[in-house]
Each structure stands twice: as structure tokens, then as C-alpha cells.
C-alpha positions as CSV (number, residue, x, y, z in Angstrom):
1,X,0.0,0.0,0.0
2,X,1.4,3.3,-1.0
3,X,1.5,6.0,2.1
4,X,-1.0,8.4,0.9
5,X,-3.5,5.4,1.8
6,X,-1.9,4.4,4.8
7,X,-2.7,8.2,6.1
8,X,-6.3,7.6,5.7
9,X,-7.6,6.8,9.1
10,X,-11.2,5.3,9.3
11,X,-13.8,5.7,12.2
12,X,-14.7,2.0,12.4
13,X,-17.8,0.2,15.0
14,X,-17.5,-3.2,15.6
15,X,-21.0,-5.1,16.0
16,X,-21.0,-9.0,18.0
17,X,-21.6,-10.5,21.5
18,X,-20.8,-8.4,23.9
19,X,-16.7,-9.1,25.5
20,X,-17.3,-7.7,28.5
21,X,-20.1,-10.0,29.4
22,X,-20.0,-13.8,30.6
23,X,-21.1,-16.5,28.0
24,X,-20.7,-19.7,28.4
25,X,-17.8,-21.9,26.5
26,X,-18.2,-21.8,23.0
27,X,-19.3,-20.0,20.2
28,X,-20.8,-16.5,21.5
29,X,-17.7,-16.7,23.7
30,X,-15.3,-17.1,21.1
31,X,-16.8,-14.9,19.0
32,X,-17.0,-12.2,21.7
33,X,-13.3,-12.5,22.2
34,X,-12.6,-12.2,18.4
35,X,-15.0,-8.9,18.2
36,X,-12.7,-7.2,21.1
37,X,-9.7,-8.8,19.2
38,X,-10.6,-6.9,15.6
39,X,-11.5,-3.3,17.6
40,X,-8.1,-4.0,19.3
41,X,-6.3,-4.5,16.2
42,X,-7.9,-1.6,14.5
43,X,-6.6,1.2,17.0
44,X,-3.5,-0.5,17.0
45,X,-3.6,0.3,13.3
46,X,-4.0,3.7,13.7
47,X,-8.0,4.0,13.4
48,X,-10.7,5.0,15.4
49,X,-12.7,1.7,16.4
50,X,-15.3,1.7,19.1
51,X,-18.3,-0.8,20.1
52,X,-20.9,1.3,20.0
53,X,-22.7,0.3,23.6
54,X,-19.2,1.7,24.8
55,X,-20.3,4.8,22.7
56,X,-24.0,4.6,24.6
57,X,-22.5,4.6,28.1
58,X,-20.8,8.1,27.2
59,X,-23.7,10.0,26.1
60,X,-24.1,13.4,26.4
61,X,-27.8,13.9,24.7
62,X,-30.4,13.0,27.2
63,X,-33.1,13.4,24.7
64,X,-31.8,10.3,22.7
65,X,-33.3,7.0,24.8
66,X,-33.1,5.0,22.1
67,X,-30.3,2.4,21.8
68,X,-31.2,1.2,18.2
69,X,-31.5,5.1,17.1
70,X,-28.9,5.8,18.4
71,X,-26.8,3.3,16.5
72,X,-28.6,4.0,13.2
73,X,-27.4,7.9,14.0
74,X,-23.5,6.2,14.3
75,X,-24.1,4.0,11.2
76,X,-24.5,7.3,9.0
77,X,-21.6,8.9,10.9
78,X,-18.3,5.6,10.9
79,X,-16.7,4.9,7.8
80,X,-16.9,1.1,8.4
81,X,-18.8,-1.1,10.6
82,X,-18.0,-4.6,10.8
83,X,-20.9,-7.0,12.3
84,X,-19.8,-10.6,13.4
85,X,-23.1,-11.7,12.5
86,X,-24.1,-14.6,15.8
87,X,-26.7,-13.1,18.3
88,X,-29.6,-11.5,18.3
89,X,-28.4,-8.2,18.5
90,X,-25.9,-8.4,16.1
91,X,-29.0,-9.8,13.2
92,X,-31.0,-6.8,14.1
93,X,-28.7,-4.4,13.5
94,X,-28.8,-5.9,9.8
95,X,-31.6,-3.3,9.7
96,X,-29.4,-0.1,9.8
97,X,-28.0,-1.1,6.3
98,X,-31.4,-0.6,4.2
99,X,-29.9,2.2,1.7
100,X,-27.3,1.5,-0.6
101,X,-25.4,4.8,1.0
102,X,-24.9,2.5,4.2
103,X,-25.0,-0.4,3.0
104,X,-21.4,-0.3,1.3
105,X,-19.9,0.3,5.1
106,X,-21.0,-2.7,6.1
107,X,-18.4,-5.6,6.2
108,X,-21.1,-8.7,7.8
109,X,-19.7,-12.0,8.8
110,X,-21.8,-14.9,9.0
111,X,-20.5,-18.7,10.6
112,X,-20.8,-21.2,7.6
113,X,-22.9,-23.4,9.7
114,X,-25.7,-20.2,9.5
115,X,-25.7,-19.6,6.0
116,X,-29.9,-20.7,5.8
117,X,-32.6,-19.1,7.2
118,X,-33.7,-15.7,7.1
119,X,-31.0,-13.8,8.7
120,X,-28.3,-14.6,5.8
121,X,-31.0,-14.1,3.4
122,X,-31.2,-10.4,4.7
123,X,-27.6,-10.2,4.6
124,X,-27.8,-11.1,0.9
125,X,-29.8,-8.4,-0.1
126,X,-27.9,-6.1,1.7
127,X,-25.0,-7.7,-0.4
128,X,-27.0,-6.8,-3.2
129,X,-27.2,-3.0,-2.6
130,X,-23.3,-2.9,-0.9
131,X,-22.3,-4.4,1.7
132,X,-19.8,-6.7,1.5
133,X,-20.7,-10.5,3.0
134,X,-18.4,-13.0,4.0
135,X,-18.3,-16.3,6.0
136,X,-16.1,-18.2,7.8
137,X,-15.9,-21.1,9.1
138,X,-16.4,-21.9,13.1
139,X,-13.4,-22.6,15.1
140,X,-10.6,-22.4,13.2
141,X,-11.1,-18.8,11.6
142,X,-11.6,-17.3,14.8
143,X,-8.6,-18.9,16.1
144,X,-6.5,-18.3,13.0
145,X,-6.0,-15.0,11.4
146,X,-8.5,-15.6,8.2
147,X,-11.1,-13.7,9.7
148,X,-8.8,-10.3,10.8
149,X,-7.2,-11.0,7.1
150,X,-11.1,-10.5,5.8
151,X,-11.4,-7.6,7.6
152,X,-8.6,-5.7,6.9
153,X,-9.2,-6.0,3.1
154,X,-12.4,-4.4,3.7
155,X,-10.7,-1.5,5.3
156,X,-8.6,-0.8,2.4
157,X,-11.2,-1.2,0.0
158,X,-12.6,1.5,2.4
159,X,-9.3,3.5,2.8
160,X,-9.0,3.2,-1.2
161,X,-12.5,5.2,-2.1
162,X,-11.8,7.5,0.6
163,X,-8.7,8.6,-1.5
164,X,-10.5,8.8,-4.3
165,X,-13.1,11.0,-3.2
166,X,-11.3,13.3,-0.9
């Protein structure tokens, strides 16, 4: 990457299960571990990544009660959000990526073993208007790098039309 690009700092939320919460062994925990693991990586990086219920606890605006509004007001403001697609949470907020003018931030990542069903079909039409869709497979590209490697190729895809347009 030439340095102009690697200047280009993004504002980037990462959507999962909840690290700072206790979940049983297994898959919500593992994924919960990666999710702190990518928005670690990221400022490491140089960007600005934040969950955004860490973003919710430092609110300034009484008048916004709204958790889900308050997300879909962050959505139109990040450059990037990445969703590890695996909890209820994390499928709803599938629903701030309706126009094609969000939908391109969105980097979703689904388990292999939940590619049926109606959440991934939503994820799919998002794919249609934007967003980019990936899967991985559950455990070894949570343990591995694969799924950081995923990632990071959406933020340079990201840093790259940034350049263009500034």
C-alpha cells in the first residue's frame, strides 16, 4: 500500500456479542473474544474503532433514549462497521443497512454453519445493494488469522474510495 493510503484513518464500530459479558464456553464466547480482538487491532492500526454500547455509556444527549436510534445515527456517521453476525443483537442491527449509501460500510460476517434461514438471506440483499458478505468457518477462523485478514481488506477497500473522493 502506497503511504497516501496508509494516512487515511477510518472511524470504524464493531458489532458482535458483547466481550465484557459472561457467555458460556463456545461459540458466542469465542466470537466475543474475536470482536474485542478486531477493535483492538484496528486502533492498534491507527484508526478509530469503538463498540458502539461503549459509545451509549458516554452520552451526552439526554433526549436520545433509544439504543437502536442511536446506533442507526453512528451508522451514517463511521466509515466502516464490521458485524460478526451470531446473536440476536448483532442480526437486528442488519436493519441499519437498508440504503445502498450504508449499506457499502458494512463488512457482515456470517458462521458457515448459518448460512440458511432468514438472517443470511437479509444479509444477501444487503449484499445486493453494498455491503460486503463473507463467511467463515467456526473454530478455526476465529482462532486463525482468516477472519482479521477478511477484515482488513475491507478496510482498504474502504481507505482506497476514501482517497478517491477526498
Amino acid at each position: 500500500m502506497f503511504p497516501a493510503l496508509r494516512m487515511i484513518k477510518l472511524k470504524v464500530l464493531v458489532f458482535g456479542p458483547d466481550p465484557t459479558a459472561a457467555h458460556p464456553p463456545g461459540f458466542v464466547a469465542d466470537l466475543s473474544r474475536k470482536r474485542a480482538e478486531i477493535r483492538n487491532a484496528l486502533i492498534a492500526d491507527g484508526h478509530d474503532a469503538a463498540f458502539p454500547e461503549d459509545l451509549w455509556k458516554g452520552i451526552s444527549d439526554p433526549s436520545i433514549d433509544n439504543p437502536y436510534l442511536w446506533e442507526m445515527s453512528l451508522v451514517r456517521e463511521y466509515d466502516l462497521i464490521v458485524n460478526l453476525v451470531g446473536t440476536f443483537g448483532a442480526v437486528d442491527e442488519l436493519s441499519l443497512f437498508h440504503k445502498p449509501e450504508l449499506a457499502w460500510k458494512a463488512a457482515l460476517f456470517f458462521n458457515s454453519d448459518h448460512v440458511k434461514g432468514l438472517a443470511y438471506s437479509h444479509a444477501q440483499a444487503l449484499e445486493a445493494i453494498g455491503a460486503t458478505l463473507q463467511t467463515y468457518t467456526y473454530p478455526i477462523d476465529l482462532t486463525s488469522c482468516s477472519l482479521m485478514t477478511q477484515v482488513q481488506a475491507k478496510v482498504e477497500a474502504v481507505r482506497t474510495a476514501k482517497y478517491f473522493v477526498s
